[in-house]
C-alpha positions as CSV (number, residue, x, y, z in Angstrom):
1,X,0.0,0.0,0.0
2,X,1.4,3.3,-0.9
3,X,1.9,5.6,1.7
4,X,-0.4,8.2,1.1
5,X,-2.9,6.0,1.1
6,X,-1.6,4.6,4.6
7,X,-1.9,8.5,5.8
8,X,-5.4,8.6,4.8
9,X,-6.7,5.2,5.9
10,X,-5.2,6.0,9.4
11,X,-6.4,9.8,9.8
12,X,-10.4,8.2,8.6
13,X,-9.6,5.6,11.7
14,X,-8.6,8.8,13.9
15,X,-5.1,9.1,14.2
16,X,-3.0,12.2,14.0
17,X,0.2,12.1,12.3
18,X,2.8,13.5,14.2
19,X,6.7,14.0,12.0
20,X,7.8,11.1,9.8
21,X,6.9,8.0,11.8
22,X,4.6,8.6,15.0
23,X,1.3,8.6,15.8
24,X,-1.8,9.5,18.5
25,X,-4.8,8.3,18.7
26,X,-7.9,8.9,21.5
27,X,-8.3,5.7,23.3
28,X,-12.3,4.8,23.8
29,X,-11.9,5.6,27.5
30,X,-10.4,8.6,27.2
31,X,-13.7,9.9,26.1
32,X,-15.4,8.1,28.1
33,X,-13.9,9.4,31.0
34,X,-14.7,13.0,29.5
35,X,-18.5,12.1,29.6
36,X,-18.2,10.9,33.0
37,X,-18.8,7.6,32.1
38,X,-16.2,5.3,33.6
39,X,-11.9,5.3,32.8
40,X,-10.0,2.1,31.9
41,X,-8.5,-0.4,33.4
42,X,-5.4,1.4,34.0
43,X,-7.3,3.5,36.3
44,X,-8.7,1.1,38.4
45,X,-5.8,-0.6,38.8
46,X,-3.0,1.5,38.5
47,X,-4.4,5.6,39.2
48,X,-3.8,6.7,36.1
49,X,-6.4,9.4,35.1
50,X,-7.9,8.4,31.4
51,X,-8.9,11.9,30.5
52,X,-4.8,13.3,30.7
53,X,-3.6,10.1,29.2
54,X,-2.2,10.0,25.6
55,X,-1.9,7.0,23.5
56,X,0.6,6.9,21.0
57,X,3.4,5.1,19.3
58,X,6.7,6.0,17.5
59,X,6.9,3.9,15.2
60,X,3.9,1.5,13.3
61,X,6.5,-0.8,12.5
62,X,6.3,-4.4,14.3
63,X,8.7,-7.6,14.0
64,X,5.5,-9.4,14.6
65,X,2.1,-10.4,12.8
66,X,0.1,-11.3,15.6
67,X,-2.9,-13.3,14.5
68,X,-5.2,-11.7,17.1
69,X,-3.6,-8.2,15.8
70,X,-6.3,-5.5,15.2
71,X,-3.9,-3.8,12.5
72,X,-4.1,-3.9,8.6
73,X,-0.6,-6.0,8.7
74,X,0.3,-5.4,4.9
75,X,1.5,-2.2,5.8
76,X,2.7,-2.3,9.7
77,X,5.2,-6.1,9.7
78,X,9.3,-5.2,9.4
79,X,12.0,-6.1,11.5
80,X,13.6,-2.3,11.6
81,X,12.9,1.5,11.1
82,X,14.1,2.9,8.0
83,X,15.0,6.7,7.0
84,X,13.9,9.8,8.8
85,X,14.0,9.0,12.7
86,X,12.6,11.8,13.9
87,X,14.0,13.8,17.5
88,X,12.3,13.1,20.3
89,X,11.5,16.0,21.5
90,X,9.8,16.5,18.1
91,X,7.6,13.8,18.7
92,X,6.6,14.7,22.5
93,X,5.5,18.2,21.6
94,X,3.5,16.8,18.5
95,X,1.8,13.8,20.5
96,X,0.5,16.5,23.1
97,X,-0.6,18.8,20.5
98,X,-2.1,16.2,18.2
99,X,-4.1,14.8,21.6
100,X,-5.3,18.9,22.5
101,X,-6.7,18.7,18.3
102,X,-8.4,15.1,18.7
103,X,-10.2,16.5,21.9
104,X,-11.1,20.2,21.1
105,X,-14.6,19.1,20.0
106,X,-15.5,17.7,23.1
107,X,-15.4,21.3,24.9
108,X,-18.7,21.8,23.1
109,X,-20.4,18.7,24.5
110,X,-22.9,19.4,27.0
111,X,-22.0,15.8,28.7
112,X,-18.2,16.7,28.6
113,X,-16.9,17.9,32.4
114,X,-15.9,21.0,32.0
115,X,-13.4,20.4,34.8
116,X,-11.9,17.3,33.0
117,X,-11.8,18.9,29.7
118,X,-9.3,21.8,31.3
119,X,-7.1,18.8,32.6
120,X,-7.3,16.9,29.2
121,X,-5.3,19.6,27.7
122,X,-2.8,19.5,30.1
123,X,-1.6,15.4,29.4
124,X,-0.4,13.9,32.1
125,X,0.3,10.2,31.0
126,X,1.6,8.5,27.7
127,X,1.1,5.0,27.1
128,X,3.8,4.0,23.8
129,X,1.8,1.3,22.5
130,X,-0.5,2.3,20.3
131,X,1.0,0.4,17.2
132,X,4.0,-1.2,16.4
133,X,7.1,-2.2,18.5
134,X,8.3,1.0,20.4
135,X,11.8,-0.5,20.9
136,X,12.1,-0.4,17.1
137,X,12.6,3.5,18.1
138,X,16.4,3.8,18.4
139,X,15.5,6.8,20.7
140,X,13.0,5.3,22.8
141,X,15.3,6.3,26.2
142,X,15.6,9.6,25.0
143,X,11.6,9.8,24.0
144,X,11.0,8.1,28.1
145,X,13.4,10.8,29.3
146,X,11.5,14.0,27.0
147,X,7.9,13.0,28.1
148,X,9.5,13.1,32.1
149,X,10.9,16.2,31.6
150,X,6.8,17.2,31.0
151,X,6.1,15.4,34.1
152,X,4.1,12.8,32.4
153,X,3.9,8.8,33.6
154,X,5.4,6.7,30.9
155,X,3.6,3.1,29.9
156,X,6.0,1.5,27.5
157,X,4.5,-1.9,26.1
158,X,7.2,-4.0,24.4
159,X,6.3,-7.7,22.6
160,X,10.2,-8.1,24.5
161,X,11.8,-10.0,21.3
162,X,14.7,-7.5,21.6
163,X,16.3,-8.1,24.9
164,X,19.2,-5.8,23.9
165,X,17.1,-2.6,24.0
166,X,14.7,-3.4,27.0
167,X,18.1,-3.6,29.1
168,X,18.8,-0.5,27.4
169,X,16.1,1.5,29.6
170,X,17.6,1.0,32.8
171,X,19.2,4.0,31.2
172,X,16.2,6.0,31.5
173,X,13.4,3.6,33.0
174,X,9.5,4.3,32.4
175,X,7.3,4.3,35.0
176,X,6.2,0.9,34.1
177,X,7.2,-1.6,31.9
178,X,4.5,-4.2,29.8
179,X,6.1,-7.2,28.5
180,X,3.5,-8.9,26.3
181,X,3.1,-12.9,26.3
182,X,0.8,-14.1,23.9
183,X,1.4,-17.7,24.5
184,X,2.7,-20.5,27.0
185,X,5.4,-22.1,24.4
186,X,7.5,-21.7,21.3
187,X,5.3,-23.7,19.4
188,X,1.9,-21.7,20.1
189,X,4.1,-18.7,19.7
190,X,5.0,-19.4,16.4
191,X,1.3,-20.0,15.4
192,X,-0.3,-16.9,17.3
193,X,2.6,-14.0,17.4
194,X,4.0,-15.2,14.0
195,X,7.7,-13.1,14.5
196,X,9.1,-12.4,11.2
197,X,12.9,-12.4,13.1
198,X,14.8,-15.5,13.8
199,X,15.7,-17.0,17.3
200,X,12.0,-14.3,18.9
201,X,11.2,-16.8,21.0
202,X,15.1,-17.0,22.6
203,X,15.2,-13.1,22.3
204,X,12.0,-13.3,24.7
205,X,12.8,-15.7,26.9
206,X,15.8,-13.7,27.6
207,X,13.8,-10.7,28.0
208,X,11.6,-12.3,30.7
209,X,14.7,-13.2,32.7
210,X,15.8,-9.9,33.0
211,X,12.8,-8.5,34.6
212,X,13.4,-9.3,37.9
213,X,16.7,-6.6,37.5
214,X,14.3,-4.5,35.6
215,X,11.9,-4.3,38.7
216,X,14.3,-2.5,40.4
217,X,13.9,0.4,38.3
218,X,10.4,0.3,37.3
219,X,7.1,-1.1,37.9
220,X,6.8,-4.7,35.7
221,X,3.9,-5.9,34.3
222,X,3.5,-9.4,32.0
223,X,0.2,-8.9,29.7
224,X,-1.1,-12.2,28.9
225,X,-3.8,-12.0,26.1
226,X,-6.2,-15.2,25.8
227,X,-7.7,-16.3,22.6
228,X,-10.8,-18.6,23.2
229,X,-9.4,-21.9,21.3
230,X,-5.7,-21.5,20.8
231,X,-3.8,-20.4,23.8
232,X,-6.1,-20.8,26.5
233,X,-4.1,-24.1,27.8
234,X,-1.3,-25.0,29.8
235,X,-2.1,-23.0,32.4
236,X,0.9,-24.4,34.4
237,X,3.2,-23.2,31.1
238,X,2.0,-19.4,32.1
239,X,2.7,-19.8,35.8
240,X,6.6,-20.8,34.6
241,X,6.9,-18.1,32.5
242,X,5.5,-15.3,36.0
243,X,7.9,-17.6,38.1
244,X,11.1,-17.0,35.4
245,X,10.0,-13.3,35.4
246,X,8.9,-12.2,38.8
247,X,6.7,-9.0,37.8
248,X,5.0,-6.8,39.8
249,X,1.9,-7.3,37.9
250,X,0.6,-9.5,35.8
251,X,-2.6,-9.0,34.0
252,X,-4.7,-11.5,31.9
253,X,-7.0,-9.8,29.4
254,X,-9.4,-11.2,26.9
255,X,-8.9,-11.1,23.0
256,X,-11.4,-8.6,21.5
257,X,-12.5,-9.1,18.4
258,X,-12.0,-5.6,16.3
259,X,-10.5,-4.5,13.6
260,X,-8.3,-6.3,10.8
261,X,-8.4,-9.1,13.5
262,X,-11.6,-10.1,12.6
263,X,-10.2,-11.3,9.1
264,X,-8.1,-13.8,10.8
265,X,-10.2,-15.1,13.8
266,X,-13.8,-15.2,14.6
267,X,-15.9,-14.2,17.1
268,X,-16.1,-17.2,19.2
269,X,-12.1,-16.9,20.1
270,X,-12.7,-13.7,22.7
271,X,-13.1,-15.1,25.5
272,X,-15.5,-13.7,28.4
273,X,-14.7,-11.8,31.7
274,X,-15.4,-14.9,33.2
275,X,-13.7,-17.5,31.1
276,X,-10.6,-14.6,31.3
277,X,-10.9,-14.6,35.5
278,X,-11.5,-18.8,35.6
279,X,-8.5,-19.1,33.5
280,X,-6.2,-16.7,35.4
281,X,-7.4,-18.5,38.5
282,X,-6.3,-21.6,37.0
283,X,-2.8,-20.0,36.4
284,X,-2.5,-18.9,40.6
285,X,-2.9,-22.5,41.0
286,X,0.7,-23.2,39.7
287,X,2.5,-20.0,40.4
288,X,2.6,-17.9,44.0
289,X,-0.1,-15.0,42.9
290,X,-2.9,-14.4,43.4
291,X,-6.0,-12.6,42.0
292,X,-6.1,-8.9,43.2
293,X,-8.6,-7.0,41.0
294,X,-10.7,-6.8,38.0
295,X,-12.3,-4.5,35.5
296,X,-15.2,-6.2,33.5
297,X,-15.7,-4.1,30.9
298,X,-12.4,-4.6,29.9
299,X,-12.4,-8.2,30.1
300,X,-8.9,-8.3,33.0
301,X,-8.1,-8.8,36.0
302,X,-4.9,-7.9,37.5
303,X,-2.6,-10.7,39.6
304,X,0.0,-10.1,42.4
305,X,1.8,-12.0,44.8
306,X,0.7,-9.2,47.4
307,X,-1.2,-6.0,47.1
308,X,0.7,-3.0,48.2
309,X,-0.1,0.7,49.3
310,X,1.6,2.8,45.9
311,X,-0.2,0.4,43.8
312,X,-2.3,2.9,43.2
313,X,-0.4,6.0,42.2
314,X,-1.7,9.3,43.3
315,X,-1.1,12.8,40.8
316,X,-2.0,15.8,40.9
């Protein structure tokens, strides 16, 4: 696909284009917090106010396919960045001007708080992982360390194939790190992440060892997706994977059935809150964690050895 016609198709699905290779785009519950109706997940669990949070990536390049993968893959799948890496600081000012344009029009809505509107222009989060694979960035550390200096809370969510540059932000560590596991072994990872790199599974695995040094630094999170059918097995597989890992957090969320995904999948592979919670129960079985909290409209619930006063970050 040429890509002009990538820049179009992605501003008709919402997204601002910010330099040569980022993008921002306003996350369902970002509005929805606006309207009073309810923040994410991340809220809930974490603190972190929906209406200041931007969603962005800098890059919509990827070293995966994922089959569950709600992008138009023809367009998003190599293993590096090429030409025109733009300065972070380039791309911090753009995101939190491109996120001020996506929400002007909800000042005129009469079920918009006004209060929350004010603080919506004034960002106070960023979570890098809107598309692609941020560590495909060669300036993510930079970017982590730009989006600080603003005094924002920084959500980086890595697929973890490239051990090399997660170690490389203990150099400038985000507030939290995600580590995304998409299945209990090589062999299901080959089917459902699909990596178009040799030796992903390895670079992982390796990835996943480190975080216990990592958690000294920053908050660590594994995010398990479950697809109804294909990976919702081997429960004590998963547990082995937390135990070689040691995060903070783990959280097990459903499969949604949106977007390009839909091509590859059907509807019967998103799994319920309650088939999500049942299964994650089955996974504290075999590993020393245990089921903390939920949000059902997200289909995830949230799993820690303890809880902890802080889990819950205050701002201002």
């Amino acid at each position: 696909m040429a890509v002009a016609n990538v820049k179009l198709l992605l501003k008709n699905q919402g997204y601002e284009t910010v330099g040569n290779h980022s993008r921002v785009k306003t996350c369902h519950w970002t509005k929805s917090d606006l309207r009073g109706e309810g923040g994410c997940y991340k809220n809930k669990f974490y603190g972190i106010n929906s209406h200041q949070c931007v969603q962005m990536t800098p890059t919509f390049t990827c070293n995966n396919a994922c089959v569950f993968c709600w992008r138009d893959l023809r367009y998003h799948t190599q293993p590096t960045m090429e030409n025109g890496i733009d300065d972070p600081e380039l791309i911090v000012d753009g995101t939190i001007e491109a996120q001020r344009k996506l929400l002007s029009g909800f000042g005129g809505n009469e079920k918009t708080s006004k209060q929350k509107f004010e603080r919506a222009m004034t960002p106070q989060h960023v979570a890098i992982s809107l598309d692609g694979e941020p560590t495909l960035y060669p300036r993510l550390t930079e970017l982590i360390r730009e989006y600080k200096k603003r005094n924002f809370s920084t959500f980086v969510v890595s697929n973890g194939l490239l051990p090399e540059r997660i170690e490389k932000l203990l150099e400038e560590p985000p507030t939290q790190l995600y580590i995304s596991v998409d299945a209990p072994n090589e062999e299901l990872f080959s089917i459902i992440d699909r990596p178009i790199i040799k030796n992903a599974w390895q670079g992982l695995i390796k990835t996943l060892s480190m975080l216990p040094k990592l958690r000294e630094k920053m908050r660590t999170v594994l995010r398990f997706t479950l697809i109804k059918g294909l990976n919702m097995v081997q429960a004590e597989q998963w547990a082995e994977i937390i135990k070689l890992s040691n995060p903070m957090f783990v959280e097990v969320k459903a499969y949604m059935w949106v977007g390009m995904s839909r091509e590859r999948l059907e509807q019967e592979n998103m799994p319920s809150h309650e088939e999500v919670k049942q299964f994650a129960l089955e996974i504290t079985k075999y590993a020393d964690y245990k089921l903390i909290d939920e949000h059902e409209p997200s289909r995830v619930v949230l799993l820690m050895k303890e809880d902890f006063e802080g889990r819950v970050m205050k701002f201002e």
